[in-house]
N, C-alpha and C positions, 0 to 999 in steps of 0.2 A: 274753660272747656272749649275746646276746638268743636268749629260745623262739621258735621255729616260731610262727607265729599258724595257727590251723585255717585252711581253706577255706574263701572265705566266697562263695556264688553272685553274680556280679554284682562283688565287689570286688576288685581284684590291686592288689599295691602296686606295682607296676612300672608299673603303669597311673595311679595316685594320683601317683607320684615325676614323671613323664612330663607330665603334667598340672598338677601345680603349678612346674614348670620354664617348662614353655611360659606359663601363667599372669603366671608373675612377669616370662619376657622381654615378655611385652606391656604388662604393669606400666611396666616402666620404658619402653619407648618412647612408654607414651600419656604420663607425667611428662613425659621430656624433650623430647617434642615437639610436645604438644598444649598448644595455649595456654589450652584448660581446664580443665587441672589445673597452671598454670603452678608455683602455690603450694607442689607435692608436691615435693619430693625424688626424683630417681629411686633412688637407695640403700634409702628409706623405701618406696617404695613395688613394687620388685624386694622386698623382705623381707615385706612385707604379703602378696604373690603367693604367696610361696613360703610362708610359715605359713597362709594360707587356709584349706585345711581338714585342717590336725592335725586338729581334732575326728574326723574319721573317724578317722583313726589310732588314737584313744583307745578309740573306740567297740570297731572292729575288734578290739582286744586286749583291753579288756574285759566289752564285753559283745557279741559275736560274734553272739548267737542273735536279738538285739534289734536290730542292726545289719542281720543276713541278713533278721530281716522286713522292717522298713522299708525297703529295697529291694526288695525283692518286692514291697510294699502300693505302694509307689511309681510301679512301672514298672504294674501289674496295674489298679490303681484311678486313674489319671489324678491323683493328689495328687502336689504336690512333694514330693522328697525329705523336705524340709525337714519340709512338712508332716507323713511320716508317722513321720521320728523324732522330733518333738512326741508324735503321738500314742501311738507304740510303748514309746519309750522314756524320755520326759517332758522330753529336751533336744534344740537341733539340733545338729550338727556347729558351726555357727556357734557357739554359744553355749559349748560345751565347748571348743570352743579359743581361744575369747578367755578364757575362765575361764582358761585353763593358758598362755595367755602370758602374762596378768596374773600369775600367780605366777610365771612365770617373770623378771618386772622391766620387760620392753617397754613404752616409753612408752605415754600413753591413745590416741595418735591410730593408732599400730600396733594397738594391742588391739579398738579400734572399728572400724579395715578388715577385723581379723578378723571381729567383729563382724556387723558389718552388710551384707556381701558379697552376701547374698541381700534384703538390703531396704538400699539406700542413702538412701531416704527418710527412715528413720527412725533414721540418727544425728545426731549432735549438728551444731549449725553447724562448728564445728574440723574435726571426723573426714569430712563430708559429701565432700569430697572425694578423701580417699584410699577410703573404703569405695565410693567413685561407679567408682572409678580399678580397684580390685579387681573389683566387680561387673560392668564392662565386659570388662574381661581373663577373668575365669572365664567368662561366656557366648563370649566373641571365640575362648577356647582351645576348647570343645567344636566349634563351627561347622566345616562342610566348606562350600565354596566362597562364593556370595554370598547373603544373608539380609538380611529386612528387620530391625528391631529386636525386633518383637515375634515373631519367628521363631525369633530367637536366646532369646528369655526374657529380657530386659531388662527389669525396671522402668518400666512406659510412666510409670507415676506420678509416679515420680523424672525420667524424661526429658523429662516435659511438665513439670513444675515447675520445673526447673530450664534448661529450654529448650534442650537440648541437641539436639532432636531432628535438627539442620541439621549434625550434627556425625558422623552416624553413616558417610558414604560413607569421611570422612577415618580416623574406629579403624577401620573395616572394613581400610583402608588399611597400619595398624599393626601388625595382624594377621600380614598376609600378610608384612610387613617382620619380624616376629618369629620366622617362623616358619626366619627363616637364621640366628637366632640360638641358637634350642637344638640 
């Protein structure tokens, strides 16, 4: 039986569990039905969803105090998350959970959706699509109703580079079809 993890302001794991469920049902229907990520696996990429961000998980149980700041400096000082557990804690959730599914054995292009979830630009040409597939589905799962892209916090970078921007009405679409599935 796993310890109690403390209280931590800002994070429940029922909220996390809840979150990377719905994440990964969007996962797989942008795979199997969007012809822009024809190449993913919806299997692969449902599994990407749902590992997303262990890194909190790890965070949360192990360094708690470091975790509660960067959330705090997060929501308080307009930095991403991401940003402030860079700066809080010296890694992001991204980064700590591709670290620990690479040990765990998960192919590279699983471990780079973990990866790169928060910046799909900047994985490799292999992974660009499944981290692109992830980083749609986590923004697509926070959203309530309708949102332009940069509303949702998408990557314009990645969306203009990659041209996807003609593509957003149809995940928006994904979304809402996901949402019968958790």
């Amino acid at each position: 039986v796993a310890p109690e993890m403390a209280p931590i302001t800002g994070f429940k794991l029922s909220e996390l569990w809840e979150h990377s469920l719905k994440t990964a049902a969007i996962c797989r229907r942008l795979a199997a039905n969007e012809s822009t990520f024809a190449a993913i696996s919806p299997d692969d990429a449902f599994l990407a969803g749902m590992l997303h961000d262990v890194g909190k998980l790890v965070l949360a149980s192990k360094d708690p105090e470091g975790f509660a700041a960067a959330i705090k400096q997060a929501k308080e000082s307009g930095l991403s998350p991401e940003q402030a557990e860079l700066g809080l804690v010296g890694a992001s959730n991204a980064e700590i959970g591709a670290y620990l599914v690479s040990l765990w054995g998960f192919p590279v292009h699983i471990v780079e959706g973990v990866a790169y979830h928060e910046r799909p630009h900047e994985a490799s040409d292999t992974a660009l699509s499944l981290a692109g597939v992830v980083h749609v589905a986590d923004r697509l799962s926070y959203m309530g109703g309708d949102a332009d892209a940069a509303q949702a916090g998408i990557d314009m970078e990645w969306l203009r580079t990659q041209n996807y921007e003609q593509h957003w009405a149809s995940w928006l679409a994904q979304r809402v079809n996901a949402d019968a599935d958790t």
